[in-house]
N, CA, C and O atoms as a printed pandas DataFrame, in Angstrom:
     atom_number atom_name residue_name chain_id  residue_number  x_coord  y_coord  z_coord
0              1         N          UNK        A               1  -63.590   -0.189  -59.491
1              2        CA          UNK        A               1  -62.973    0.654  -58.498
2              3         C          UNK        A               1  -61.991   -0.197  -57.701
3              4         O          UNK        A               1  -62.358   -1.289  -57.269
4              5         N          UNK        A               2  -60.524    0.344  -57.448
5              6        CA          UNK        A               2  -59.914   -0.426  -56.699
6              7         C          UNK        A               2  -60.181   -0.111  -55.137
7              8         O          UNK        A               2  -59.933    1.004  -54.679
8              9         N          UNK        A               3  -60.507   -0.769  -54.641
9             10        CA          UNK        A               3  -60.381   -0.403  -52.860
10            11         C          UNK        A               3  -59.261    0.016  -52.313
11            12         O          UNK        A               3  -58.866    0.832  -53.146
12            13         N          UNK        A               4  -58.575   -0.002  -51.553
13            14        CA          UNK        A               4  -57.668    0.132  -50.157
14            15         C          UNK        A               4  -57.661    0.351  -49.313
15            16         O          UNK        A               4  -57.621    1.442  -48.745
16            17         N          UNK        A               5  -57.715   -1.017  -48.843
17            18        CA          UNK        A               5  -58.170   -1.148  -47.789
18            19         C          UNK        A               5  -57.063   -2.000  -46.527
19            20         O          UNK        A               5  -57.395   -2.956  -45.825
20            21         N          UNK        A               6  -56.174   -1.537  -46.536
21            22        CA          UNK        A               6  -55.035   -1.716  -45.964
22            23         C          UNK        A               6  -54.810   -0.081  -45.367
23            24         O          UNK        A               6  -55.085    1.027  -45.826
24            25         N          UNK        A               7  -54.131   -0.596  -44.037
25            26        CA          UNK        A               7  -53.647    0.964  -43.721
26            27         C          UNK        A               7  -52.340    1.673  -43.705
27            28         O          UNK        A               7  -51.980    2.661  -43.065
28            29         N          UNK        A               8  -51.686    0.887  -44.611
29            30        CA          UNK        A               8  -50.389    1.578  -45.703
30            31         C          UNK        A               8  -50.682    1.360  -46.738
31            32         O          UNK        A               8  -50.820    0.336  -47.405
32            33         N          UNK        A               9  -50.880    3.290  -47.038
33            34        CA          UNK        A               9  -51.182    3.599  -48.566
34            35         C          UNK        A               9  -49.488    3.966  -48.872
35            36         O          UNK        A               9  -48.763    4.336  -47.948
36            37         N          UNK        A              10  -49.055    3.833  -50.070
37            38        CA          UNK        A              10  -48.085    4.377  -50.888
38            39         C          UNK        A              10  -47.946    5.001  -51.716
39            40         O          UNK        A              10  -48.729    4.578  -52.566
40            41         N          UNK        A              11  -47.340    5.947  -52.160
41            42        CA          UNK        A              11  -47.074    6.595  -53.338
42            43         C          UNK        A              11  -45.876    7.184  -53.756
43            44         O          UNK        A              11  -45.009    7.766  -53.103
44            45         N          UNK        A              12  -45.967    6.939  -54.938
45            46        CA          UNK        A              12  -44.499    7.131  -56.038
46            47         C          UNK        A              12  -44.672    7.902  -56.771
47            48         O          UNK        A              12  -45.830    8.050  -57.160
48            49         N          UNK        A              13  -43.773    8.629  -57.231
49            50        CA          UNK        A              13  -44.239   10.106  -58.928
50            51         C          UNK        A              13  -42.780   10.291  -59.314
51            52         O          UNK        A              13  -41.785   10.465  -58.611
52            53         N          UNK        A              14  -42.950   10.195  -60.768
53            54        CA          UNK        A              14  -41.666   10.683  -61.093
54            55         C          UNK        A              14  -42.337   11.445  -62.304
55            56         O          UNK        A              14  -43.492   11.732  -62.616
56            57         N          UNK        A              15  -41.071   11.641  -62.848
57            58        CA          UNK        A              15  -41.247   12.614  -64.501
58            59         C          UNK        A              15  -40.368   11.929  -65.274
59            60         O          UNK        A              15  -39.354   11.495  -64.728
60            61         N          UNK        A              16  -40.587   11.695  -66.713
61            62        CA          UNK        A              16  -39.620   10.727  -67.798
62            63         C          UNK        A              16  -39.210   11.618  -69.310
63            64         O          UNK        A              16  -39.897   11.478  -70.322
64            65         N          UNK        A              17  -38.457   12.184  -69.279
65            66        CA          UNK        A              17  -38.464   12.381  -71.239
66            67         C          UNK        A              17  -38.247   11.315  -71.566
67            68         O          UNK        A              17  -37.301   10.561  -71.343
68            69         N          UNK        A              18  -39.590   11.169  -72.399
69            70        CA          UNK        A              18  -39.302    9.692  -73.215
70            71         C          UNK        A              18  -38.950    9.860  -74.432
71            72         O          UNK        A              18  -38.958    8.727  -74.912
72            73         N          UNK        A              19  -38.501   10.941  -75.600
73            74        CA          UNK        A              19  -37.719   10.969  -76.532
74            75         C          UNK        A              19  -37.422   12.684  -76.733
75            76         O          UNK        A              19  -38.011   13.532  -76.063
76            77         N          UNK        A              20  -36.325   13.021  -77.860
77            78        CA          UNK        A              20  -36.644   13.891  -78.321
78            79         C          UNK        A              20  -35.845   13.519  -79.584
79            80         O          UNK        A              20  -34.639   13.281  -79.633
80            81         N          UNK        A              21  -36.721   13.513  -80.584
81            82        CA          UNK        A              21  -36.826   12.916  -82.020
82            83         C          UNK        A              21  -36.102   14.095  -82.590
83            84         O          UNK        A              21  -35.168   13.951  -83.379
84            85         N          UNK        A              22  -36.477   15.105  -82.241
85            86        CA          UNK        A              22  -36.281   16.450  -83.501
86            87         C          UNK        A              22  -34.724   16.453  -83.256
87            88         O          UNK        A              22  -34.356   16.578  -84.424
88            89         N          UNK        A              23  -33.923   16.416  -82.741
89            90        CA          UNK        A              23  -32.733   16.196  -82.322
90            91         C          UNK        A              23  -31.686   15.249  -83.248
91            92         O          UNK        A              23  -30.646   15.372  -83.895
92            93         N          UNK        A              24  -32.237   14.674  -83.036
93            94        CA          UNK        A              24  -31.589   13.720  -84.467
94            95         C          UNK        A              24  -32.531   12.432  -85.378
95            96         O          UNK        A              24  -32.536   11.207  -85.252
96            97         N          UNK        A              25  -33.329   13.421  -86.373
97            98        CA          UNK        A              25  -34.152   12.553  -87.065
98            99         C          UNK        A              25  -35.030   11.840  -86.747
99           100         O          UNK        A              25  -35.731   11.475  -87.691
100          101         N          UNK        A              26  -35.444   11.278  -85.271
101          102        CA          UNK        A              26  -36.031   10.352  -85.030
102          103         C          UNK        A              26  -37.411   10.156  -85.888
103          104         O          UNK        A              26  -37.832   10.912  -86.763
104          105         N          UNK        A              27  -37.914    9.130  -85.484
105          106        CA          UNK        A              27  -39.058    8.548  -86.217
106          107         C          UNK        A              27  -40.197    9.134  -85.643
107          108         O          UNK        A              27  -41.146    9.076  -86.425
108          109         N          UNK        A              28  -40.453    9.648  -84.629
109          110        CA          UNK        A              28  -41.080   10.738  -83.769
110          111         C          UNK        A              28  -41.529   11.632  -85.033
111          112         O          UNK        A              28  -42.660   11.742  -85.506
112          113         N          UNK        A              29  -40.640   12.081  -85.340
113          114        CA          UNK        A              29  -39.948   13.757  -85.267
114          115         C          UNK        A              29  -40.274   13.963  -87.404
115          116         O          UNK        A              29  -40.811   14.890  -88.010
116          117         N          UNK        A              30  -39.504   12.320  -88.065
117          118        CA          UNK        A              30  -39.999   12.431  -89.259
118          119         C          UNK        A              30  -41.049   11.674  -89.976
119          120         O          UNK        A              30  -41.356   11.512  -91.158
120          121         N          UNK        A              31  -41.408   11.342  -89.037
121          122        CA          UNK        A              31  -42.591    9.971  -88.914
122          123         C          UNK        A              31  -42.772    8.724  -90.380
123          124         O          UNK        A              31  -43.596    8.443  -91.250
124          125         N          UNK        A              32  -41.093    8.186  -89.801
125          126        CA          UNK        A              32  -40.842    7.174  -90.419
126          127         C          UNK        A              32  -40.458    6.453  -89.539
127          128         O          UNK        A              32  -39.746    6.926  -88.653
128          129         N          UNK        A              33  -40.833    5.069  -89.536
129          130        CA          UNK        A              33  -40.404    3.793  -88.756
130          131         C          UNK        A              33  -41.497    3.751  -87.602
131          132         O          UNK        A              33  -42.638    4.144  -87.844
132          133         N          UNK        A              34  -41.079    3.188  -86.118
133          134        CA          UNK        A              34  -42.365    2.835  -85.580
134          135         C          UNK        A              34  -42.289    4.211  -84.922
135          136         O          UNK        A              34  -41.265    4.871  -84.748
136          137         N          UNK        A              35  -44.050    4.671  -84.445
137          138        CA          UNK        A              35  -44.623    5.534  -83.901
138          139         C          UNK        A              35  -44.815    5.616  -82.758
139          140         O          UNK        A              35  -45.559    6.447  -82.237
140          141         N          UNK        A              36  -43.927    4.437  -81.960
141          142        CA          UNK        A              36  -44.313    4.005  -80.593
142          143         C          UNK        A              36  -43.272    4.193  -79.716
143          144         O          UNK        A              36  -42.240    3.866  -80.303
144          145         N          UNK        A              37  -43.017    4.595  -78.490
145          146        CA          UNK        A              37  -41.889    4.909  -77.396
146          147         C          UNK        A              37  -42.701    4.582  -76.513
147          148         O          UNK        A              37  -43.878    4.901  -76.343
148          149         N          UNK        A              38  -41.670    3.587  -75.660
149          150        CA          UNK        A              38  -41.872    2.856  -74.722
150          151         C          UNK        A              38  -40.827    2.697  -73.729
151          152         O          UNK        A              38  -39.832    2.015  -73.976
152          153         N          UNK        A              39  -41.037    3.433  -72.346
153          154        CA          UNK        A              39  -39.848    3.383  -71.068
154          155         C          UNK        A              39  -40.353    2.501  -70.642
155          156         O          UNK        A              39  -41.518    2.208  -70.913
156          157         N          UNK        A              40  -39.567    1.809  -69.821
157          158        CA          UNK        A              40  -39.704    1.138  -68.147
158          159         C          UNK        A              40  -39.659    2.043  -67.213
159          160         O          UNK        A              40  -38.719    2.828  -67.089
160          161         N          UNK        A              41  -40.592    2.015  -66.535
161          162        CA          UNK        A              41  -40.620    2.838  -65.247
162          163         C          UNK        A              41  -40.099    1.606  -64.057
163          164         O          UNK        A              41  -40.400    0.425  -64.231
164          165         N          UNK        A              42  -39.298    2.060  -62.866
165          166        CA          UNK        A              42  -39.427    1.520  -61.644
166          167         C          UNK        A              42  -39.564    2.242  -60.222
167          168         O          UNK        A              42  -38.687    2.883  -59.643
168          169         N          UNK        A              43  -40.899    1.980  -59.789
169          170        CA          UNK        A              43  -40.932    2.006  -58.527
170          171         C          UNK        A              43  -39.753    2.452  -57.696
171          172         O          UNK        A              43  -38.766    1.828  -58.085
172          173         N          UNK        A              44  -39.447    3.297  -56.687
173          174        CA          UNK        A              44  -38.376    3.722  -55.519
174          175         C          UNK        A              44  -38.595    2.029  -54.324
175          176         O          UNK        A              44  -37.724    1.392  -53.732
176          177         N          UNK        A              45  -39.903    1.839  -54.381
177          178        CA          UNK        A              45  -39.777    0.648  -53.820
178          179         C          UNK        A              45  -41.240   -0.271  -53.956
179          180         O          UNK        A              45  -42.185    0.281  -54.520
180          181         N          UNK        A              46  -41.418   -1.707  -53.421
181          182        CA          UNK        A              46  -42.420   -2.388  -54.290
182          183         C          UNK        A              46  -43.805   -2.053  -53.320
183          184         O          UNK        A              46  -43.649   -1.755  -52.136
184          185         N          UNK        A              47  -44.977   -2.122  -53.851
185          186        CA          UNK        A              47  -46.765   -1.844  -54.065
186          187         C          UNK        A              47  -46.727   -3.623  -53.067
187          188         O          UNK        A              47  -45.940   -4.563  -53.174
188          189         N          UNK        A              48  -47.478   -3.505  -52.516
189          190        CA          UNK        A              48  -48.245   -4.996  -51.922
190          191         C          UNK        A              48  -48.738   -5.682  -53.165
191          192         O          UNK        A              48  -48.590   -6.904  -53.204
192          193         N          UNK        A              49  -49.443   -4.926  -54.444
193          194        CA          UNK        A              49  -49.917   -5.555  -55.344
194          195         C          UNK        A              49  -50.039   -4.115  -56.377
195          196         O          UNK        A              49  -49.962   -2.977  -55.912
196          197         N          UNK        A              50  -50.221   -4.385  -57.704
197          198        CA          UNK        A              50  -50.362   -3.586  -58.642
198          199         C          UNK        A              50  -50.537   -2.500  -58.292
199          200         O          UNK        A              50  -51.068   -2.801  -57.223
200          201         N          UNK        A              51  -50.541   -1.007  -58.290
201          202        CA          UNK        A              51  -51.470    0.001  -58.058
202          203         C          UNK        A              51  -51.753    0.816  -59.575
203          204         O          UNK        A              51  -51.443    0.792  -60.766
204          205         N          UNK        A              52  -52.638    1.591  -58.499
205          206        CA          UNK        A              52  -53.111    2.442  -59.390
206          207         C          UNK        A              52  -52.363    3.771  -60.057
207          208         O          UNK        A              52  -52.113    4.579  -59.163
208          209         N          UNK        A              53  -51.923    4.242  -61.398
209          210        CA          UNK        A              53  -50.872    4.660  -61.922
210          211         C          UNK        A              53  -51.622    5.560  -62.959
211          212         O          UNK        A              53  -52.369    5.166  -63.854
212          213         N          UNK        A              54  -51.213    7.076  -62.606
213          214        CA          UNK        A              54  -52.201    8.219  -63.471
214          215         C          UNK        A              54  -50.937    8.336  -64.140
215          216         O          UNK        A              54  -49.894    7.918  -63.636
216          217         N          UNK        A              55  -51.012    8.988  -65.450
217          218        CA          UNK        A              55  -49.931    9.200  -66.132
218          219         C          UNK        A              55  -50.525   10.720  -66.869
219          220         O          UNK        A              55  -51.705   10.977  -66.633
220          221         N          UNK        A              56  -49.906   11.502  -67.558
221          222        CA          UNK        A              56  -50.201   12.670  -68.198
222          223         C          UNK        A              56  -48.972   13.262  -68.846
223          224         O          UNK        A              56  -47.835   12.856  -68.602
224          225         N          UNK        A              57  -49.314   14.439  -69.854
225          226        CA          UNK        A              57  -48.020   14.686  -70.452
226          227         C          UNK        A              57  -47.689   16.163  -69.877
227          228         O          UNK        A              57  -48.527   17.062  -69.944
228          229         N          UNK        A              58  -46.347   16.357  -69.282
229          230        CA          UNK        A              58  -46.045   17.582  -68.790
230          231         C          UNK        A              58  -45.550   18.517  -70.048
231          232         O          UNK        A              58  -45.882   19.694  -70.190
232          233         N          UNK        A              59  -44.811   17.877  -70.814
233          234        CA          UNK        A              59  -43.946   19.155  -71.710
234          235         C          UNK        A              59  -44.131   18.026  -73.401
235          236         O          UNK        A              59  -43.633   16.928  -73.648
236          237         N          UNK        A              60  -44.931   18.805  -74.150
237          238        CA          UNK        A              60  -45.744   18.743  -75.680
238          239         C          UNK        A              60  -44.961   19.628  -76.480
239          240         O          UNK        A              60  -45.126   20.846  -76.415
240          241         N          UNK        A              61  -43.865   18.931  -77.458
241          242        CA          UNK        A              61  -43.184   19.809  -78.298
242          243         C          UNK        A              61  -43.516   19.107  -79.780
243          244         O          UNK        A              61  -43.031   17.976  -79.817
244          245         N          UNK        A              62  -44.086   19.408  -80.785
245          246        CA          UNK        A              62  -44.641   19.396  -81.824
246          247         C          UNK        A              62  -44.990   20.126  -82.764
247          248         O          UNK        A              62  -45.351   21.296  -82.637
248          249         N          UNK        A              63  -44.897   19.343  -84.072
249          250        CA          UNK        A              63  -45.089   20.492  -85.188
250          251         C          UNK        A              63  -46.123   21.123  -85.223
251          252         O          UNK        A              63  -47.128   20.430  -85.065
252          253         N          UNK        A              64  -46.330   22.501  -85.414
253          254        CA          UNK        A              64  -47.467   23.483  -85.974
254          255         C          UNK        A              64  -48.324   22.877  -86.822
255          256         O          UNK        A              64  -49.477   22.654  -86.452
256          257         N          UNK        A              65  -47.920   22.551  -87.986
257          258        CA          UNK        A              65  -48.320   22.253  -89.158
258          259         C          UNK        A              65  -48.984   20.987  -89.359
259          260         O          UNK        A              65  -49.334   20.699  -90.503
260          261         N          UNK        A              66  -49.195   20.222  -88.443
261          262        CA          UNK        A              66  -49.556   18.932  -88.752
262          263         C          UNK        A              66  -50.289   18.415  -87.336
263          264         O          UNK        A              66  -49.983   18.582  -86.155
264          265         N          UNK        A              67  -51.530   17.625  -88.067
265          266        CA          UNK        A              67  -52.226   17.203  -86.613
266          267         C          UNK        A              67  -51.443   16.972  -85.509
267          268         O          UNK        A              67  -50.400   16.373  -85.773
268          269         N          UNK        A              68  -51.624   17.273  -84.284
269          270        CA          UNK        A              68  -51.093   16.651  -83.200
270          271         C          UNK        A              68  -51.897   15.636  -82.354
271          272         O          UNK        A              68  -52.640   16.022  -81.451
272          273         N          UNK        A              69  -51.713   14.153  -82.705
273          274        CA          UNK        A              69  -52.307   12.963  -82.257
274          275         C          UNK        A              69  -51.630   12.481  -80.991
275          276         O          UNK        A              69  -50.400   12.443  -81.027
276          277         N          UNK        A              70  -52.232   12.113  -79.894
277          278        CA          UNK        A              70  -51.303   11.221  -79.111
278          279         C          UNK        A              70  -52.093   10.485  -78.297
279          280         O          UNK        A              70  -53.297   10.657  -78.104
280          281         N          UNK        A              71  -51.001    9.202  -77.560
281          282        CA          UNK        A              71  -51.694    8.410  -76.838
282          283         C          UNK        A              71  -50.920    8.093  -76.135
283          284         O          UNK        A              71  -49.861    7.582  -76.501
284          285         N          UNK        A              72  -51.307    8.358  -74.669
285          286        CA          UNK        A              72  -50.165    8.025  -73.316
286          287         C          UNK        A              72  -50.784    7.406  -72.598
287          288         O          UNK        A              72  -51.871    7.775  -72.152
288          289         N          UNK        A              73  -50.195    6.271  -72.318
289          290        CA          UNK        A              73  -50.603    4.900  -71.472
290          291         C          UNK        A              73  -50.090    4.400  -70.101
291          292         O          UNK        A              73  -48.886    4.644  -70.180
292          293         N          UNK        A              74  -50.270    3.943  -69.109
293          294        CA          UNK        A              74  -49.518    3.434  -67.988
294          295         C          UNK        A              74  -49.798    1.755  -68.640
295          296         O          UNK        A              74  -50.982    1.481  -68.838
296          297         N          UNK        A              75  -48.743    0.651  -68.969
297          298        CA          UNK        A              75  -49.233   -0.970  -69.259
298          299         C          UNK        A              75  -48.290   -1.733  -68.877
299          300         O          UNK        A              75  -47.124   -1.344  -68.931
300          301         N          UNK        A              76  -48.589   -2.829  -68.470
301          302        CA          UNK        A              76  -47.959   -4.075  -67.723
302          303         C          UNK        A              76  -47.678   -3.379  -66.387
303          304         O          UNK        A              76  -46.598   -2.808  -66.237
304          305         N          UNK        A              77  -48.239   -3.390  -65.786
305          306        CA          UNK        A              77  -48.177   -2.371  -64.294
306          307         C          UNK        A              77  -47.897   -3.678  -63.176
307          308         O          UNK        A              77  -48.423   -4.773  -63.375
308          309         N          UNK        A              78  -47.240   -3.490  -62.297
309          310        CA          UNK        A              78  -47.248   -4.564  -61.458
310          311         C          UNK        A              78  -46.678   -3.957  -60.506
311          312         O          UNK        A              78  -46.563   -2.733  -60.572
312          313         N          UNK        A              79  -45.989   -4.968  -58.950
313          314        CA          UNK        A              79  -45.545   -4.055  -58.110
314          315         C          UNK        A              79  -44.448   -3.254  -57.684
315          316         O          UNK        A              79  -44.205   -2.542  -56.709
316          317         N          UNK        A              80  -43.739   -3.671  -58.949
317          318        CA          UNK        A              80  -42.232   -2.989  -59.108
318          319         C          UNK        A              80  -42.102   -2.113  -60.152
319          320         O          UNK        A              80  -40.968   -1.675  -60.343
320          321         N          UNK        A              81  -43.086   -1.709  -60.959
321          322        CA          UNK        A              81  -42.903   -0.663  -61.939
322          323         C          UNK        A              81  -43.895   -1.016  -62.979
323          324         O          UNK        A              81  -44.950   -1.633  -62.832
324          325         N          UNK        A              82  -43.251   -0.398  -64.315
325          326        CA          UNK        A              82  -44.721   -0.183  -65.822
326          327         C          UNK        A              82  -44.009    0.587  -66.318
327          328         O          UNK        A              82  -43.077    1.331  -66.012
328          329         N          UNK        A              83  -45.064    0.069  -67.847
329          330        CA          UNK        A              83  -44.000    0.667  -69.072
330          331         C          UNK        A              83  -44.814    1.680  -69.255
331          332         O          UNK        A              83  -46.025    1.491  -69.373
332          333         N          UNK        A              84  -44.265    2.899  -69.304
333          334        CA          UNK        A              84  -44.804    4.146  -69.999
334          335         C          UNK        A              84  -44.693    4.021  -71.539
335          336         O          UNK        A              84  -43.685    3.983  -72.245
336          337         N          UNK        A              85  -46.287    3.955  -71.936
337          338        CA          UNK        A              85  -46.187    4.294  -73.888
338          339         C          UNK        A              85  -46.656    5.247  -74.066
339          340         O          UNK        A              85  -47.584    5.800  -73.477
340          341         N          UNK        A              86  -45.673    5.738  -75.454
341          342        CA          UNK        A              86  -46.584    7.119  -75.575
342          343         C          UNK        A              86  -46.960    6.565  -77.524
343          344         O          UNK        A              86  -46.074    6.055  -78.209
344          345         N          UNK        A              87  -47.964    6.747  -77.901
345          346        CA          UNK        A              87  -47.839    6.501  -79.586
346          347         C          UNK        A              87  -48.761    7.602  -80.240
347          348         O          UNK        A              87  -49.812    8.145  -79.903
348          349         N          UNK        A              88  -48.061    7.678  -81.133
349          350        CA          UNK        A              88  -48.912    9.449  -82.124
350          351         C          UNK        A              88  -48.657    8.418  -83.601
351          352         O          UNK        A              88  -47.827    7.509  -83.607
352          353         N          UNK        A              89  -49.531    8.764  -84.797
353          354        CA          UNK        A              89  -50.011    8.177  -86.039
354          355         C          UNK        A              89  -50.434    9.266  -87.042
355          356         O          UNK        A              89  -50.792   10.398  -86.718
356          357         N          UNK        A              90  -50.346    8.765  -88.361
357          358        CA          UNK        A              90  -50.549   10.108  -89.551
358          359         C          UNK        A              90  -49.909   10.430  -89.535
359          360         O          UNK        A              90  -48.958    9.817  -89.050
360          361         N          UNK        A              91  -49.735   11.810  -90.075
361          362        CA          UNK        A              91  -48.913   12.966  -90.228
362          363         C          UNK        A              91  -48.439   13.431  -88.951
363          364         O          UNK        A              91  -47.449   14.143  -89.123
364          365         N          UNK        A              92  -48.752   13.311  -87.737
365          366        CA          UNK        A              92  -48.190   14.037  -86.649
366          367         C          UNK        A              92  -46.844   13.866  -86.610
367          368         O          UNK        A              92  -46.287   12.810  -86.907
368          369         N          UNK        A              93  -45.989   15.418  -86.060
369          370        CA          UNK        A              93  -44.962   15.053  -85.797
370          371         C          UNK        A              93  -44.664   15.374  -84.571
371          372         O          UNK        A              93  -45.589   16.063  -84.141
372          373         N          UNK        A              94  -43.348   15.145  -83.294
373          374        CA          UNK        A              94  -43.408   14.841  -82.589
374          375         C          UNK        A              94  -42.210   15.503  -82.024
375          376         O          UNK        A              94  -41.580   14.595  -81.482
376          377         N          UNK        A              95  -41.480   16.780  -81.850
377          378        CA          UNK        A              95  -40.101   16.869  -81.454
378          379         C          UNK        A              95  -39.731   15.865  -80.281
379          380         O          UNK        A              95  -38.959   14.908  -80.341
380          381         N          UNK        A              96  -40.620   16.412  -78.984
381          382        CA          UNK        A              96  -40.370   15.607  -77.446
382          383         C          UNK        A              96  -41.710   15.309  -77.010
383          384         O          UNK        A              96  -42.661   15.821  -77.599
384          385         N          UNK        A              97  -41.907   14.395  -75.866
385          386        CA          UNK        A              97  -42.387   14.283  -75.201
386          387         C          UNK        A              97  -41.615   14.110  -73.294
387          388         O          UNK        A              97  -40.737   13.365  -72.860
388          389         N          UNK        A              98  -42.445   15.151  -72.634
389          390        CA          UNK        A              98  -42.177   14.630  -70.810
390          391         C          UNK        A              98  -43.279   14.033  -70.791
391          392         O          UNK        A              98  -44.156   14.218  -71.635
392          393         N          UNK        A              99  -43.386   13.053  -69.589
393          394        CA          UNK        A              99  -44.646   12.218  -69.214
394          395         C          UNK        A              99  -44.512   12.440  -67.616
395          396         O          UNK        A              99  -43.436   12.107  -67.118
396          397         N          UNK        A             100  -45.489   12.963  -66.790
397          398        CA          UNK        A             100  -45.060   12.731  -65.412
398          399         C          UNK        A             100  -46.208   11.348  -64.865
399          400         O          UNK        A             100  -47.123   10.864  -65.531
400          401         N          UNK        A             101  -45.946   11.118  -64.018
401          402        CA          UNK        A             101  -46.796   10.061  -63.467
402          403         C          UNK        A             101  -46.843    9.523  -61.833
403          404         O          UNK        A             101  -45.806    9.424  -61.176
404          405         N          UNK        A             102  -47.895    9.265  -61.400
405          406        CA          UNK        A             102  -48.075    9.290  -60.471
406          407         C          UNK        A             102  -49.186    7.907  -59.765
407          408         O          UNK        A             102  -50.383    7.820  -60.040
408          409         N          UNK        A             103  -48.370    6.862  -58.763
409          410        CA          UNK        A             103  -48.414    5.505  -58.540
410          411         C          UNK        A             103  -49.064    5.649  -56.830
411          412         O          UNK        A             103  -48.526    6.301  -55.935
412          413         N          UNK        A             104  -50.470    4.768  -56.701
413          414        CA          UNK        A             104  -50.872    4.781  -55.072
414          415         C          UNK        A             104  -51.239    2.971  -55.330
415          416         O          UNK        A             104  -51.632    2.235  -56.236
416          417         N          UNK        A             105  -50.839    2.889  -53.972
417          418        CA          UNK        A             105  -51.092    1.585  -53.884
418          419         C          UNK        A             105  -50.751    1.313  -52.457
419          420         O          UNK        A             105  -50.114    2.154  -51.823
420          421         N          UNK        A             106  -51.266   -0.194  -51.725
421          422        CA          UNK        A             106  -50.604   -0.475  -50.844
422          423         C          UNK        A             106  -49.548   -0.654  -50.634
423          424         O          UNK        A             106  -48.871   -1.043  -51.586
424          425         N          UNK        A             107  -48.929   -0.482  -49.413
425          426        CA          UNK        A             107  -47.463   -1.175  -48.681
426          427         C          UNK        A             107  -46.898   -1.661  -48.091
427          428         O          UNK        A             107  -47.081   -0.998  -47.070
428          429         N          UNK        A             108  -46.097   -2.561  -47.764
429          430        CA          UNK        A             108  -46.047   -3.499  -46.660
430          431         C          UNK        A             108  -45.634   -2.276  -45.314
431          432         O          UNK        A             108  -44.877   -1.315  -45.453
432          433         N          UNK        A             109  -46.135   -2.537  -44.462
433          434        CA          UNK        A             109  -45.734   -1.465  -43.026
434          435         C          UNK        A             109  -44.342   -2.243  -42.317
435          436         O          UNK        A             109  -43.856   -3.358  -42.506
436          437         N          UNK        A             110  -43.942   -1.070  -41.389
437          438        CA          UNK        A             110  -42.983   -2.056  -40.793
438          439         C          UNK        A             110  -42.998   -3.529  -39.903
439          440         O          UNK        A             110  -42.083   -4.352  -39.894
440          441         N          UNK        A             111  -44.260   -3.620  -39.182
441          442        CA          UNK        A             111  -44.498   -4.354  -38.861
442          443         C          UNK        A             111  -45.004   -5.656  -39.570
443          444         O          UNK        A             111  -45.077   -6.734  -38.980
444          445         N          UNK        A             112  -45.254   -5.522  -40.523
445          446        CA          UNK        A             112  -45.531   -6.611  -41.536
446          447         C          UNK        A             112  -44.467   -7.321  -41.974
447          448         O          UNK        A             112  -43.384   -6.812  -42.264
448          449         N          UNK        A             113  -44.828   -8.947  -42.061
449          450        CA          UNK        A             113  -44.257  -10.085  -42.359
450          451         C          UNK        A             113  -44.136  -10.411  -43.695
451          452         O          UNK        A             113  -45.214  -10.865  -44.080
452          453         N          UNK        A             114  -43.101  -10.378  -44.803
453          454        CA          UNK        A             114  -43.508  -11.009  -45.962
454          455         C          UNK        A             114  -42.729  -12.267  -45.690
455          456         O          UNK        A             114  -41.542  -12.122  -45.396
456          457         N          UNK        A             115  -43.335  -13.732  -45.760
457          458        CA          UNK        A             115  -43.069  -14.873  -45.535
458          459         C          UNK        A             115  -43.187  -15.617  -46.685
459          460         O          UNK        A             115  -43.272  -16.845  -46.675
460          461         N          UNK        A             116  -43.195  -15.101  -47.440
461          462        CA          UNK        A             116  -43.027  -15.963  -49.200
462          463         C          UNK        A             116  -42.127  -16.097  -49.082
463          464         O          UNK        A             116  -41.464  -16.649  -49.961
């Protein structure tokens, strides 16, 4: 469990299309080449230290016909941002994916000193 225990909490949310394969061939979409899409996310501004980062998929466009596998990740998280992955395998195919996501963590207040 992370604590917080500081009394500036923060929070950040955005939303990302991280591909849309069906559009032009992608590897998504004909599931050839790698299976993996990967953004950089950044922060509006920096966390005191890592936070905590929910991620989920808003908008799922995919074939009928074929399993629909997926795996959406928040990784390398730190206090300026994280890479959103999304990876699907097999037969799945993949037109788009949206990812929205949503970042709490501490913050430096105004009164606070950063002296590094």
């Amino acid at each position: 469990m992370k604590r917080l225990t500081h009394h500036q909490i923060g929070a950040d949310q955005g939303s990302v299309l991280m591909f849309s394969d069906f559009a032009d061939n992608g590897p998504m979409w004909t599931g050839d080449g790698p299976r993996e899409k990967r953004v950089a996310v950044s922060f509006a501004g920096a966390f005191r230290a890592p936070p905590m980062v929910h991620v989920g998929i808003s908008m799922w466009d995919t074939d009928g016909q074929t399993n629909q596998r997926a795996d959406l990740r928040a990784e390398e998280v730190t206090e300026t941002g994280f890479d959103l992955v999304f990876r699907t395998w097999g037969d799945s195919r993949i037109a788009r994916i949206r990812a929205d996501w949503i970042a709490f963590g501490t913050v430096l207040g105004e009164d606070d000193w950063d002296v590094d």
